[in-house]
C-alpha positions as CSV (number, residue, x, y, z in Angstrom):
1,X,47.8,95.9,211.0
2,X,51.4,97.0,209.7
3,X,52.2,97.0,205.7
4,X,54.5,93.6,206.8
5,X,52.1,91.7,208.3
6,X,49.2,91.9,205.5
7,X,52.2,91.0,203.0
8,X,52.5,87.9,205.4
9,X,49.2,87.0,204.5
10,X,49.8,87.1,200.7
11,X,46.2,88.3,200.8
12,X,45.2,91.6,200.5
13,X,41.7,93.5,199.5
14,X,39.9,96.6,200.5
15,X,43.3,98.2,201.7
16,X,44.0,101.9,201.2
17,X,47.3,103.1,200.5
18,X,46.0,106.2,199.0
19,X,48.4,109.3,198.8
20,X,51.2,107.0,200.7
21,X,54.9,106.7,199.8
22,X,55.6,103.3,199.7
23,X,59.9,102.3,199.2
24,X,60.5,99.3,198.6
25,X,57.6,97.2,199.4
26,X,57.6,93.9,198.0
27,X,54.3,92.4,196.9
28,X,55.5,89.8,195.1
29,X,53.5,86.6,194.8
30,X,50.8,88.2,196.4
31,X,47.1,88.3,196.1
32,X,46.0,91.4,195.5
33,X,41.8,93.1,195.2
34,X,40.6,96.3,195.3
35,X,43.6,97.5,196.5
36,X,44.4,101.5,196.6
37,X,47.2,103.1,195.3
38,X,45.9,106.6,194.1
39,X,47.9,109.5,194.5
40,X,50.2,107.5,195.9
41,X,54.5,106.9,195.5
42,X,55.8,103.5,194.4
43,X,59.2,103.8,194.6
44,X,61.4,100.4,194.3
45,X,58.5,98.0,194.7
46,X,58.1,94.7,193.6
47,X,55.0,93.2,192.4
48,X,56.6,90.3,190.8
49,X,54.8,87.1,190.0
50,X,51.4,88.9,191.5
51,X,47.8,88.9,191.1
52,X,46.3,92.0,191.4
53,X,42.9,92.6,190.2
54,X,40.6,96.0,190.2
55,X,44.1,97.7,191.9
56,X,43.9,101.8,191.3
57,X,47.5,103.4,190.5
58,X,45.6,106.8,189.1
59,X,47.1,110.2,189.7
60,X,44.3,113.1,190.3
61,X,46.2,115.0,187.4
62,X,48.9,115.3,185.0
63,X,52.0,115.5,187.5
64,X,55.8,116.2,187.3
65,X,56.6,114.1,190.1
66,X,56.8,110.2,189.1
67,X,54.3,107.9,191.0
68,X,55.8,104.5,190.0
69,X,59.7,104.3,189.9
70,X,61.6,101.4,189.5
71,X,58.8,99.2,190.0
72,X,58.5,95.3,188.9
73,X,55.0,93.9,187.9
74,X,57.0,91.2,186.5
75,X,54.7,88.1,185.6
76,X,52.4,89.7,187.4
77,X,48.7,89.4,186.4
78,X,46.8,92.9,186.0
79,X,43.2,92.4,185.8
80,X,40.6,95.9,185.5
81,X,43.9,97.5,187.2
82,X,43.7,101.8,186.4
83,X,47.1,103.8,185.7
84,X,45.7,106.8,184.7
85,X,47.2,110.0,184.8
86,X,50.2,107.9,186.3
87,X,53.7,108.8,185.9
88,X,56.0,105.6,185.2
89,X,59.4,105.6,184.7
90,X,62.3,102.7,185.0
91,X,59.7,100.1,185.6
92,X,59.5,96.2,184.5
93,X,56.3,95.0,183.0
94,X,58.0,91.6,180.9
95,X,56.2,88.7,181.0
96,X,52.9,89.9,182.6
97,X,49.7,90.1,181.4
98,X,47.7,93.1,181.5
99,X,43.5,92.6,181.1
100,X,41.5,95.4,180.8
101,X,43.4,98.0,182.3
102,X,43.4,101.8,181.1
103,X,46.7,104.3,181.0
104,X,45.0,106.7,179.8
105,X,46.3,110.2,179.8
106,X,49.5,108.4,181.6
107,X,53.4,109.1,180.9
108,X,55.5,105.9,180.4
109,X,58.9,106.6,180.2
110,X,62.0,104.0,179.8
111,X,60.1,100.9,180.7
112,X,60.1,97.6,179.3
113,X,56.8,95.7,178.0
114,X,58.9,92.3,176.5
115,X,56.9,89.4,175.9
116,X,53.7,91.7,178.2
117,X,50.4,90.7,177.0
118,X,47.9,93.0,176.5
119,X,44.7,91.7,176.4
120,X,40.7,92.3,176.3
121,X,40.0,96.2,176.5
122,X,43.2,98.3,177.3
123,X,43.2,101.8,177.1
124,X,45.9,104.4,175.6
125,X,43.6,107.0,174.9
126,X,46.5,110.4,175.5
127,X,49.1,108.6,176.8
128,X,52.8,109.0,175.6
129,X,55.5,106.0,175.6
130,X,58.5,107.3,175.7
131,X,61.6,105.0,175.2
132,X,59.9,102.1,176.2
133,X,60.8,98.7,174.8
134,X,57.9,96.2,173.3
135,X,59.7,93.9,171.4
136,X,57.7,90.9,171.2
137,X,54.6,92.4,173.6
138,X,51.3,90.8,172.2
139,X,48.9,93.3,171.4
140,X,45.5,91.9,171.5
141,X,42.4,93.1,169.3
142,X,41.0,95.3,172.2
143,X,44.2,96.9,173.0
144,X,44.3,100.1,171.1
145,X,47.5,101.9,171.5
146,X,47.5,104.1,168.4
147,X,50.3,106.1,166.9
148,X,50.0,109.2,168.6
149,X,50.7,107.1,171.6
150,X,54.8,106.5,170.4
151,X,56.8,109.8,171.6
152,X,57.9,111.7,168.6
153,X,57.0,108.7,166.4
154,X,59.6,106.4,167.5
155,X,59.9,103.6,169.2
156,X,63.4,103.0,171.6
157,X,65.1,100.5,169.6
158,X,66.2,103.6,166.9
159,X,67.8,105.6,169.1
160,X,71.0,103.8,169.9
161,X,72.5,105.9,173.2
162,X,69.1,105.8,174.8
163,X,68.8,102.2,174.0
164,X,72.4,101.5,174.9
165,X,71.4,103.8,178.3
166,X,68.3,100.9,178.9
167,X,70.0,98.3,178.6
168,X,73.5,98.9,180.8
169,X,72.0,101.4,183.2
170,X,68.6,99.2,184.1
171,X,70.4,97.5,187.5
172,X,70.8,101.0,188.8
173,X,67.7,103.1,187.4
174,X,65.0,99.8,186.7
175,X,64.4,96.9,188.8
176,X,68.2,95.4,189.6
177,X,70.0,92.7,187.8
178,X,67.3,90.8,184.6
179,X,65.9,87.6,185.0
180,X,63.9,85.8,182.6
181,X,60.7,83.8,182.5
182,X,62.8,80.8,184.4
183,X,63.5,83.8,186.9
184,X,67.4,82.8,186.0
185,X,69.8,86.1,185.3
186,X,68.9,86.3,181.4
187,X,72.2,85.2,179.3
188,X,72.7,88.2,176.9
189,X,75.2,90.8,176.2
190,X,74.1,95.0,176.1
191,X,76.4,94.9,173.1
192,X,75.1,91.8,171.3
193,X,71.4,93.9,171.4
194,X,72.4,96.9,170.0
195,X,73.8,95.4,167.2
196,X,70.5,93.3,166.6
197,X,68.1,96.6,167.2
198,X,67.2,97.3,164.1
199,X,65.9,93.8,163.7
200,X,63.7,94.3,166.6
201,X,62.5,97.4,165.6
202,X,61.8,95.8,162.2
203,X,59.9,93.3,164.0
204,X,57.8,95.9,166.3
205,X,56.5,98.2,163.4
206,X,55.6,95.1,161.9
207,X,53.7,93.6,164.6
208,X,51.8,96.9,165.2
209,X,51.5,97.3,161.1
210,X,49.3,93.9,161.5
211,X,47.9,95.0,165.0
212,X,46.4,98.6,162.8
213,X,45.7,97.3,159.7
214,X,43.2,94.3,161.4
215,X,41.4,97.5,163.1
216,X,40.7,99.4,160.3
217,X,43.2,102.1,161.4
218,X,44.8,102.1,158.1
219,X,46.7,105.6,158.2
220,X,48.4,104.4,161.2
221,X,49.2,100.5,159.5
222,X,50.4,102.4,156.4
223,X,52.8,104.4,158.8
224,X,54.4,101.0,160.7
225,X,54.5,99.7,157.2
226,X,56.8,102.3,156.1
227,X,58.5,102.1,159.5
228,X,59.1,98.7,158.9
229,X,60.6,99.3,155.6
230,X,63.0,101.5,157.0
231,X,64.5,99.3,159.7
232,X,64.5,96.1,157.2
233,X,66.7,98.4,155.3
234,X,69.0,99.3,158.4
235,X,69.0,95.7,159.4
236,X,70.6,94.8,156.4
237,X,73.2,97.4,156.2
238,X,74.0,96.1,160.4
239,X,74.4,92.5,158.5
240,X,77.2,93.4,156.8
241,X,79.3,94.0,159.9
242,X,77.7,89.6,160.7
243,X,81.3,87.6,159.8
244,X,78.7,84.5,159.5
245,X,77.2,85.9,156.5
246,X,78.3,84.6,153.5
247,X,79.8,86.8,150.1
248,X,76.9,86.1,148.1
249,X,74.1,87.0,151.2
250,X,76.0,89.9,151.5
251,X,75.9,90.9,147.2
252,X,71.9,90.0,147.9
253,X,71.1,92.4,150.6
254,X,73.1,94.9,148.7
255,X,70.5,94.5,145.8
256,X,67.7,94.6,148.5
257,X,68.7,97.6,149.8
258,X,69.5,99.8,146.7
259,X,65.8,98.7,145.8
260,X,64.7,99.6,149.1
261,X,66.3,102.8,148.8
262,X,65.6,103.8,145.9
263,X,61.4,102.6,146.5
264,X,61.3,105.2,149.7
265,X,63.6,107.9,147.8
266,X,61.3,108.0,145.0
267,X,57.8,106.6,145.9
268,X,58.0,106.3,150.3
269,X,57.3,102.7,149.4
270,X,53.9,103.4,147.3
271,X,52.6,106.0,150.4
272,X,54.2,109.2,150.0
273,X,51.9,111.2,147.0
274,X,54.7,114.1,147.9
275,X,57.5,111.7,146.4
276,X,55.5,110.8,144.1
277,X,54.6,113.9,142.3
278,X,58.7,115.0,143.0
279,X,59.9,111.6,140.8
280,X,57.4,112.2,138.3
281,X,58.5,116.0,137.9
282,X,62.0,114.9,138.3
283,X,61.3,112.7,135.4
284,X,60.3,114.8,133.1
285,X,62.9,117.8,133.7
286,X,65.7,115.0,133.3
287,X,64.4,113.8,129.6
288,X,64.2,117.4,128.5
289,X,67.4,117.9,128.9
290,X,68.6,114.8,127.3
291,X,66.4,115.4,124.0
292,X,67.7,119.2,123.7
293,X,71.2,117.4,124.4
294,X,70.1,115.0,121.2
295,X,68.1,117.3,119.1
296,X,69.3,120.4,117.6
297,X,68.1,123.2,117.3
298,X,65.6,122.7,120.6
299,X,64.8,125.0,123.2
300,X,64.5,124.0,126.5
301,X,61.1,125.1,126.8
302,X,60.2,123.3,124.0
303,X,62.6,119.8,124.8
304,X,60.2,120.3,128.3
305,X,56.9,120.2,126.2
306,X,58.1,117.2,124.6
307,X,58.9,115.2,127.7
308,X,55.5,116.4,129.3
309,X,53.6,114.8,126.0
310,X,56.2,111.4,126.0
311,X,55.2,111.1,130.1
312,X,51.5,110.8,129.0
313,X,52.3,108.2,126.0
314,X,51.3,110.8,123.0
315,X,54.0,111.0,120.2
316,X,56.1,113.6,119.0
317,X,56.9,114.1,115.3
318,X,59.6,116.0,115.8
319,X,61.5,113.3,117.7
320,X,60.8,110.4,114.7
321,X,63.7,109.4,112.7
322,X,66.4,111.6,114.4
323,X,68.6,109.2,116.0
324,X,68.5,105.6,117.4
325,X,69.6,107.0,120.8
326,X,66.5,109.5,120.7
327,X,64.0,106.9,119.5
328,X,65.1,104.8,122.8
329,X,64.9,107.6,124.7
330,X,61.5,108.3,123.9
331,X,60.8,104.5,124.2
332,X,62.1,104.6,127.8
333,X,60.2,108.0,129.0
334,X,57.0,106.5,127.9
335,X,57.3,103.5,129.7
336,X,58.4,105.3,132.3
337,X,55.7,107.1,132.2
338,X,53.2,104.4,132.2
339,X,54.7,103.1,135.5
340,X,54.6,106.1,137.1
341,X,50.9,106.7,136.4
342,X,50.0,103.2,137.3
343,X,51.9,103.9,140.6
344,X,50.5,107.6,141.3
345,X,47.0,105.7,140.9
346,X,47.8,103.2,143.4
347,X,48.9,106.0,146.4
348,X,46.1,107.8,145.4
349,X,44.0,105.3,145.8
350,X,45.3,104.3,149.5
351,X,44.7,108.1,150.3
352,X,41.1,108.0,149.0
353,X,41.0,104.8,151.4
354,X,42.6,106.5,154.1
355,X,40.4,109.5,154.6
C-alpha cells in the first residue's frame, strides 16, 4: 500500500519508514502507533493536529545532516515518541503536548515550543536548544531540561537579529504562514514582538527559575533568577520607548532600574561572592582615601588600616574629635560595613546550599 493511501485511512501502526526521505507528507489529523521514522528525512511535513504514540524519530548518531526540517507537530499529541540523536531545525511544536518522550543527545535548532506542554517523564539529558522560542511552554515536574541544555546560556528572545530572523523569515524556512490555536492566521506584527522580547524573556527565566528551584536544582534556579533580573531590567529601559506610559511610571522604573543596576554591579543580585568580595574591597580602598583626604598627616597605608578596622565596626582613636565630616564618615563606613557582612553571609550561605 502507497504512503497516500494509508494517510487515507488516518490510521496508521506498525509502518516502517526507516531510513526514507519523506517531502512533504502530510499526517495531519492522523492516528499514528508504533510508527518508524529512524534514520529517516522529514522534510516539509506536517503532523498537525496528530496523535502519534510510541513513534521513533531517533538518528543512529550524532549527524550533520538535519533529519526533521520544517516540520509541524502542531497540536499534535506526542505520547512515548523518541527524538534522539535527532537533528531539528525550522520546525513547529506550539500548542502540542509532548508525554514522555526523550531528545536526548538531540540538536534543536530555531524551533518554536509556544504554549507546548511537556509533560510526565521528558528527557534532555545532552541535548542543545539553540534559538528556540518557549515563551509560555509548560514545563511539567518530570520534564528536566537543565541549563546546560540552553546553547551558550541563552535563550532566543536576547538576541534581537536571530529573533527578528524567526519571526519574518519562518514562512520561508519553518512551517508557512502562523496560525493559532483557532487555526486562524495569528494577528501580530514581527515588529510589535521584538519590542516586547525582553518581557518574554523575563517571563521564561522566570518560569524555568520556578520549574529548578521546585526540583532541588538550585544552582541552575539561582542562574534563571539572575537571568530574570537582567531582562526585568531591559524591559523596563524598552518601556520607555511605550508613549502609553505615563511621566511618573516612567520616573518609577527609572528608580527600579538604578536599583537593579546597581544590586547586579555590586552584589549579581545576592549570587555573585566575586562581586561581592570586589564591592567590599572597593569599599574600603574608597574610605581610605577620603580619611587621608580629611586627616592630616596620614599615610595611605595607614588611612587603609583605618578603613579595614571601621569595615569590621572596631573604632579608631585617631579618627575621634577631628571633624564632623570624619565622624560621619566613619559612621557611614561602619554601617556600610555591617550590610556588607550581613550580605557576604547570605551568598555564602546559598553557596554552602548550592554545593
Amino acid at each position: 500500500m502507497v504512503i497516500e493511501d494509508l494517510i487515507k485511512t488516518k490510521q496508521l501502526k506498525d509502518i516502517d519508514f526507516g531510513g526514507q526521505t519523506l517531502e512533504s507528507v502530510n499526517f495531519s489529523g492522523c492516528t499514528l502507533v508504533n510508527v518508524n521514522f529512524k534514520d529517516a528525512i522529514l522534510r516539509h511535513c506536517s503532523f498537525e493536529e496528530a496523535t502519534l504514540e510510541s513513534c521513533d524519530f531517533d538518528h543512529s548518531g550524532k549527524t550533520e545532516e538535519l533529519t526533521l526540517q520544517s516540520v509541524s507537530f502542531r497540536k499534535a499529541t506526542l505520547t512515548s515518541c523518541r527524538f534522539r540523536y535527532a537533528n531539528i531545525s525550522w520546525s513547529d511544536f506550539r500548542y502540542s503536548r509532548i508525554d514522555g518522550a526523550t531528545f536526548e543527545d538531540s540538536t534543536v535548532d530555531f524551533c518554536d515550543f509556544y504554549r507546548a506542554f511537556f509533560e510526565s517523564v521528558v528527557l534532555f539529558k545532552h541535548s542543545v536548544f539553540s534559538n528556540c522560542s518557549f515563551f509560555n511552554a509548560y514545563f511539567g515536574d518530570g520534564a528536566n531540561i537543565r541549563r546546560e541544555n540552553l546553547y551558550k546560556g541563552h535563550i532566543l528572545q536576547q538576541d534581537k537579529t536571530n529573533y527578528t530572523k524567526f519571526l519574518v523569515d519562518w514562512h520561508n524556512f519553518g512551517t508557512g504562514v502562523r496560525t493559532n490555536d483557532q487555526s486562524k492566521v495569528s494577528d501580530w506584527s514581527p515588529t510589535e514582538a521584538v519590542k516586547a522580547r525582553w518581557a518574554d524573556a523575563e517571563d521564561i527565566y522566570k518560569t524555568l527559575n520556578g520549574l529548578w528551584a521546585g526540583k532541588g536544582y538550585i544552582a541552575d534556579a539561582n542562574w534563571a533568577y539572575v537571568q530574570g533580573r537582567r531582562m526585568e531590567r531591559h524591559r523596563m529601559i524598552a518601556e520607555y520607548d511605550n508613549p502609553k506610559q505615563t511621566f511618573w511610571t516612567k520616573v518609577k522604573n527609572t528608580w527600579s532600574i538604578c536599583t537593579n543596576y546597581l544590586s547586579d554591579l555590586l552584589f549579581g543580585y545576592g549570587e555573585s561572592m566575586t562581586k561581592m568580595i570586589l564591592t567590599y574591597i572597593f569599599t574600603v580602598f574608597l574610605f581610605a582615601l577620603f580619611f587621608k583626604a580629611q586627616v592630616s598627616p596620614m599615610e595611605y597605608i595607614e588611612a587603609l588600616g583605618i578603613s579595614l578596622k571601621n569595615m569590621a565596626g572596631m573604632d579608631s582613636d585617631i579618627l575621634r574629635e577631628v571633624s564632623p565630616i570624619v565622624d560621619m564618615l566613619n559612621l557611614m563606613q561602619t554601617t556600610i560595613g555591617i550590610l556588607l557582612t550581613g550580605i557576604f553571609g547570605f551568598i555564602l550561605g546559598n553557596k554552602i546550599r548550592n554545593q
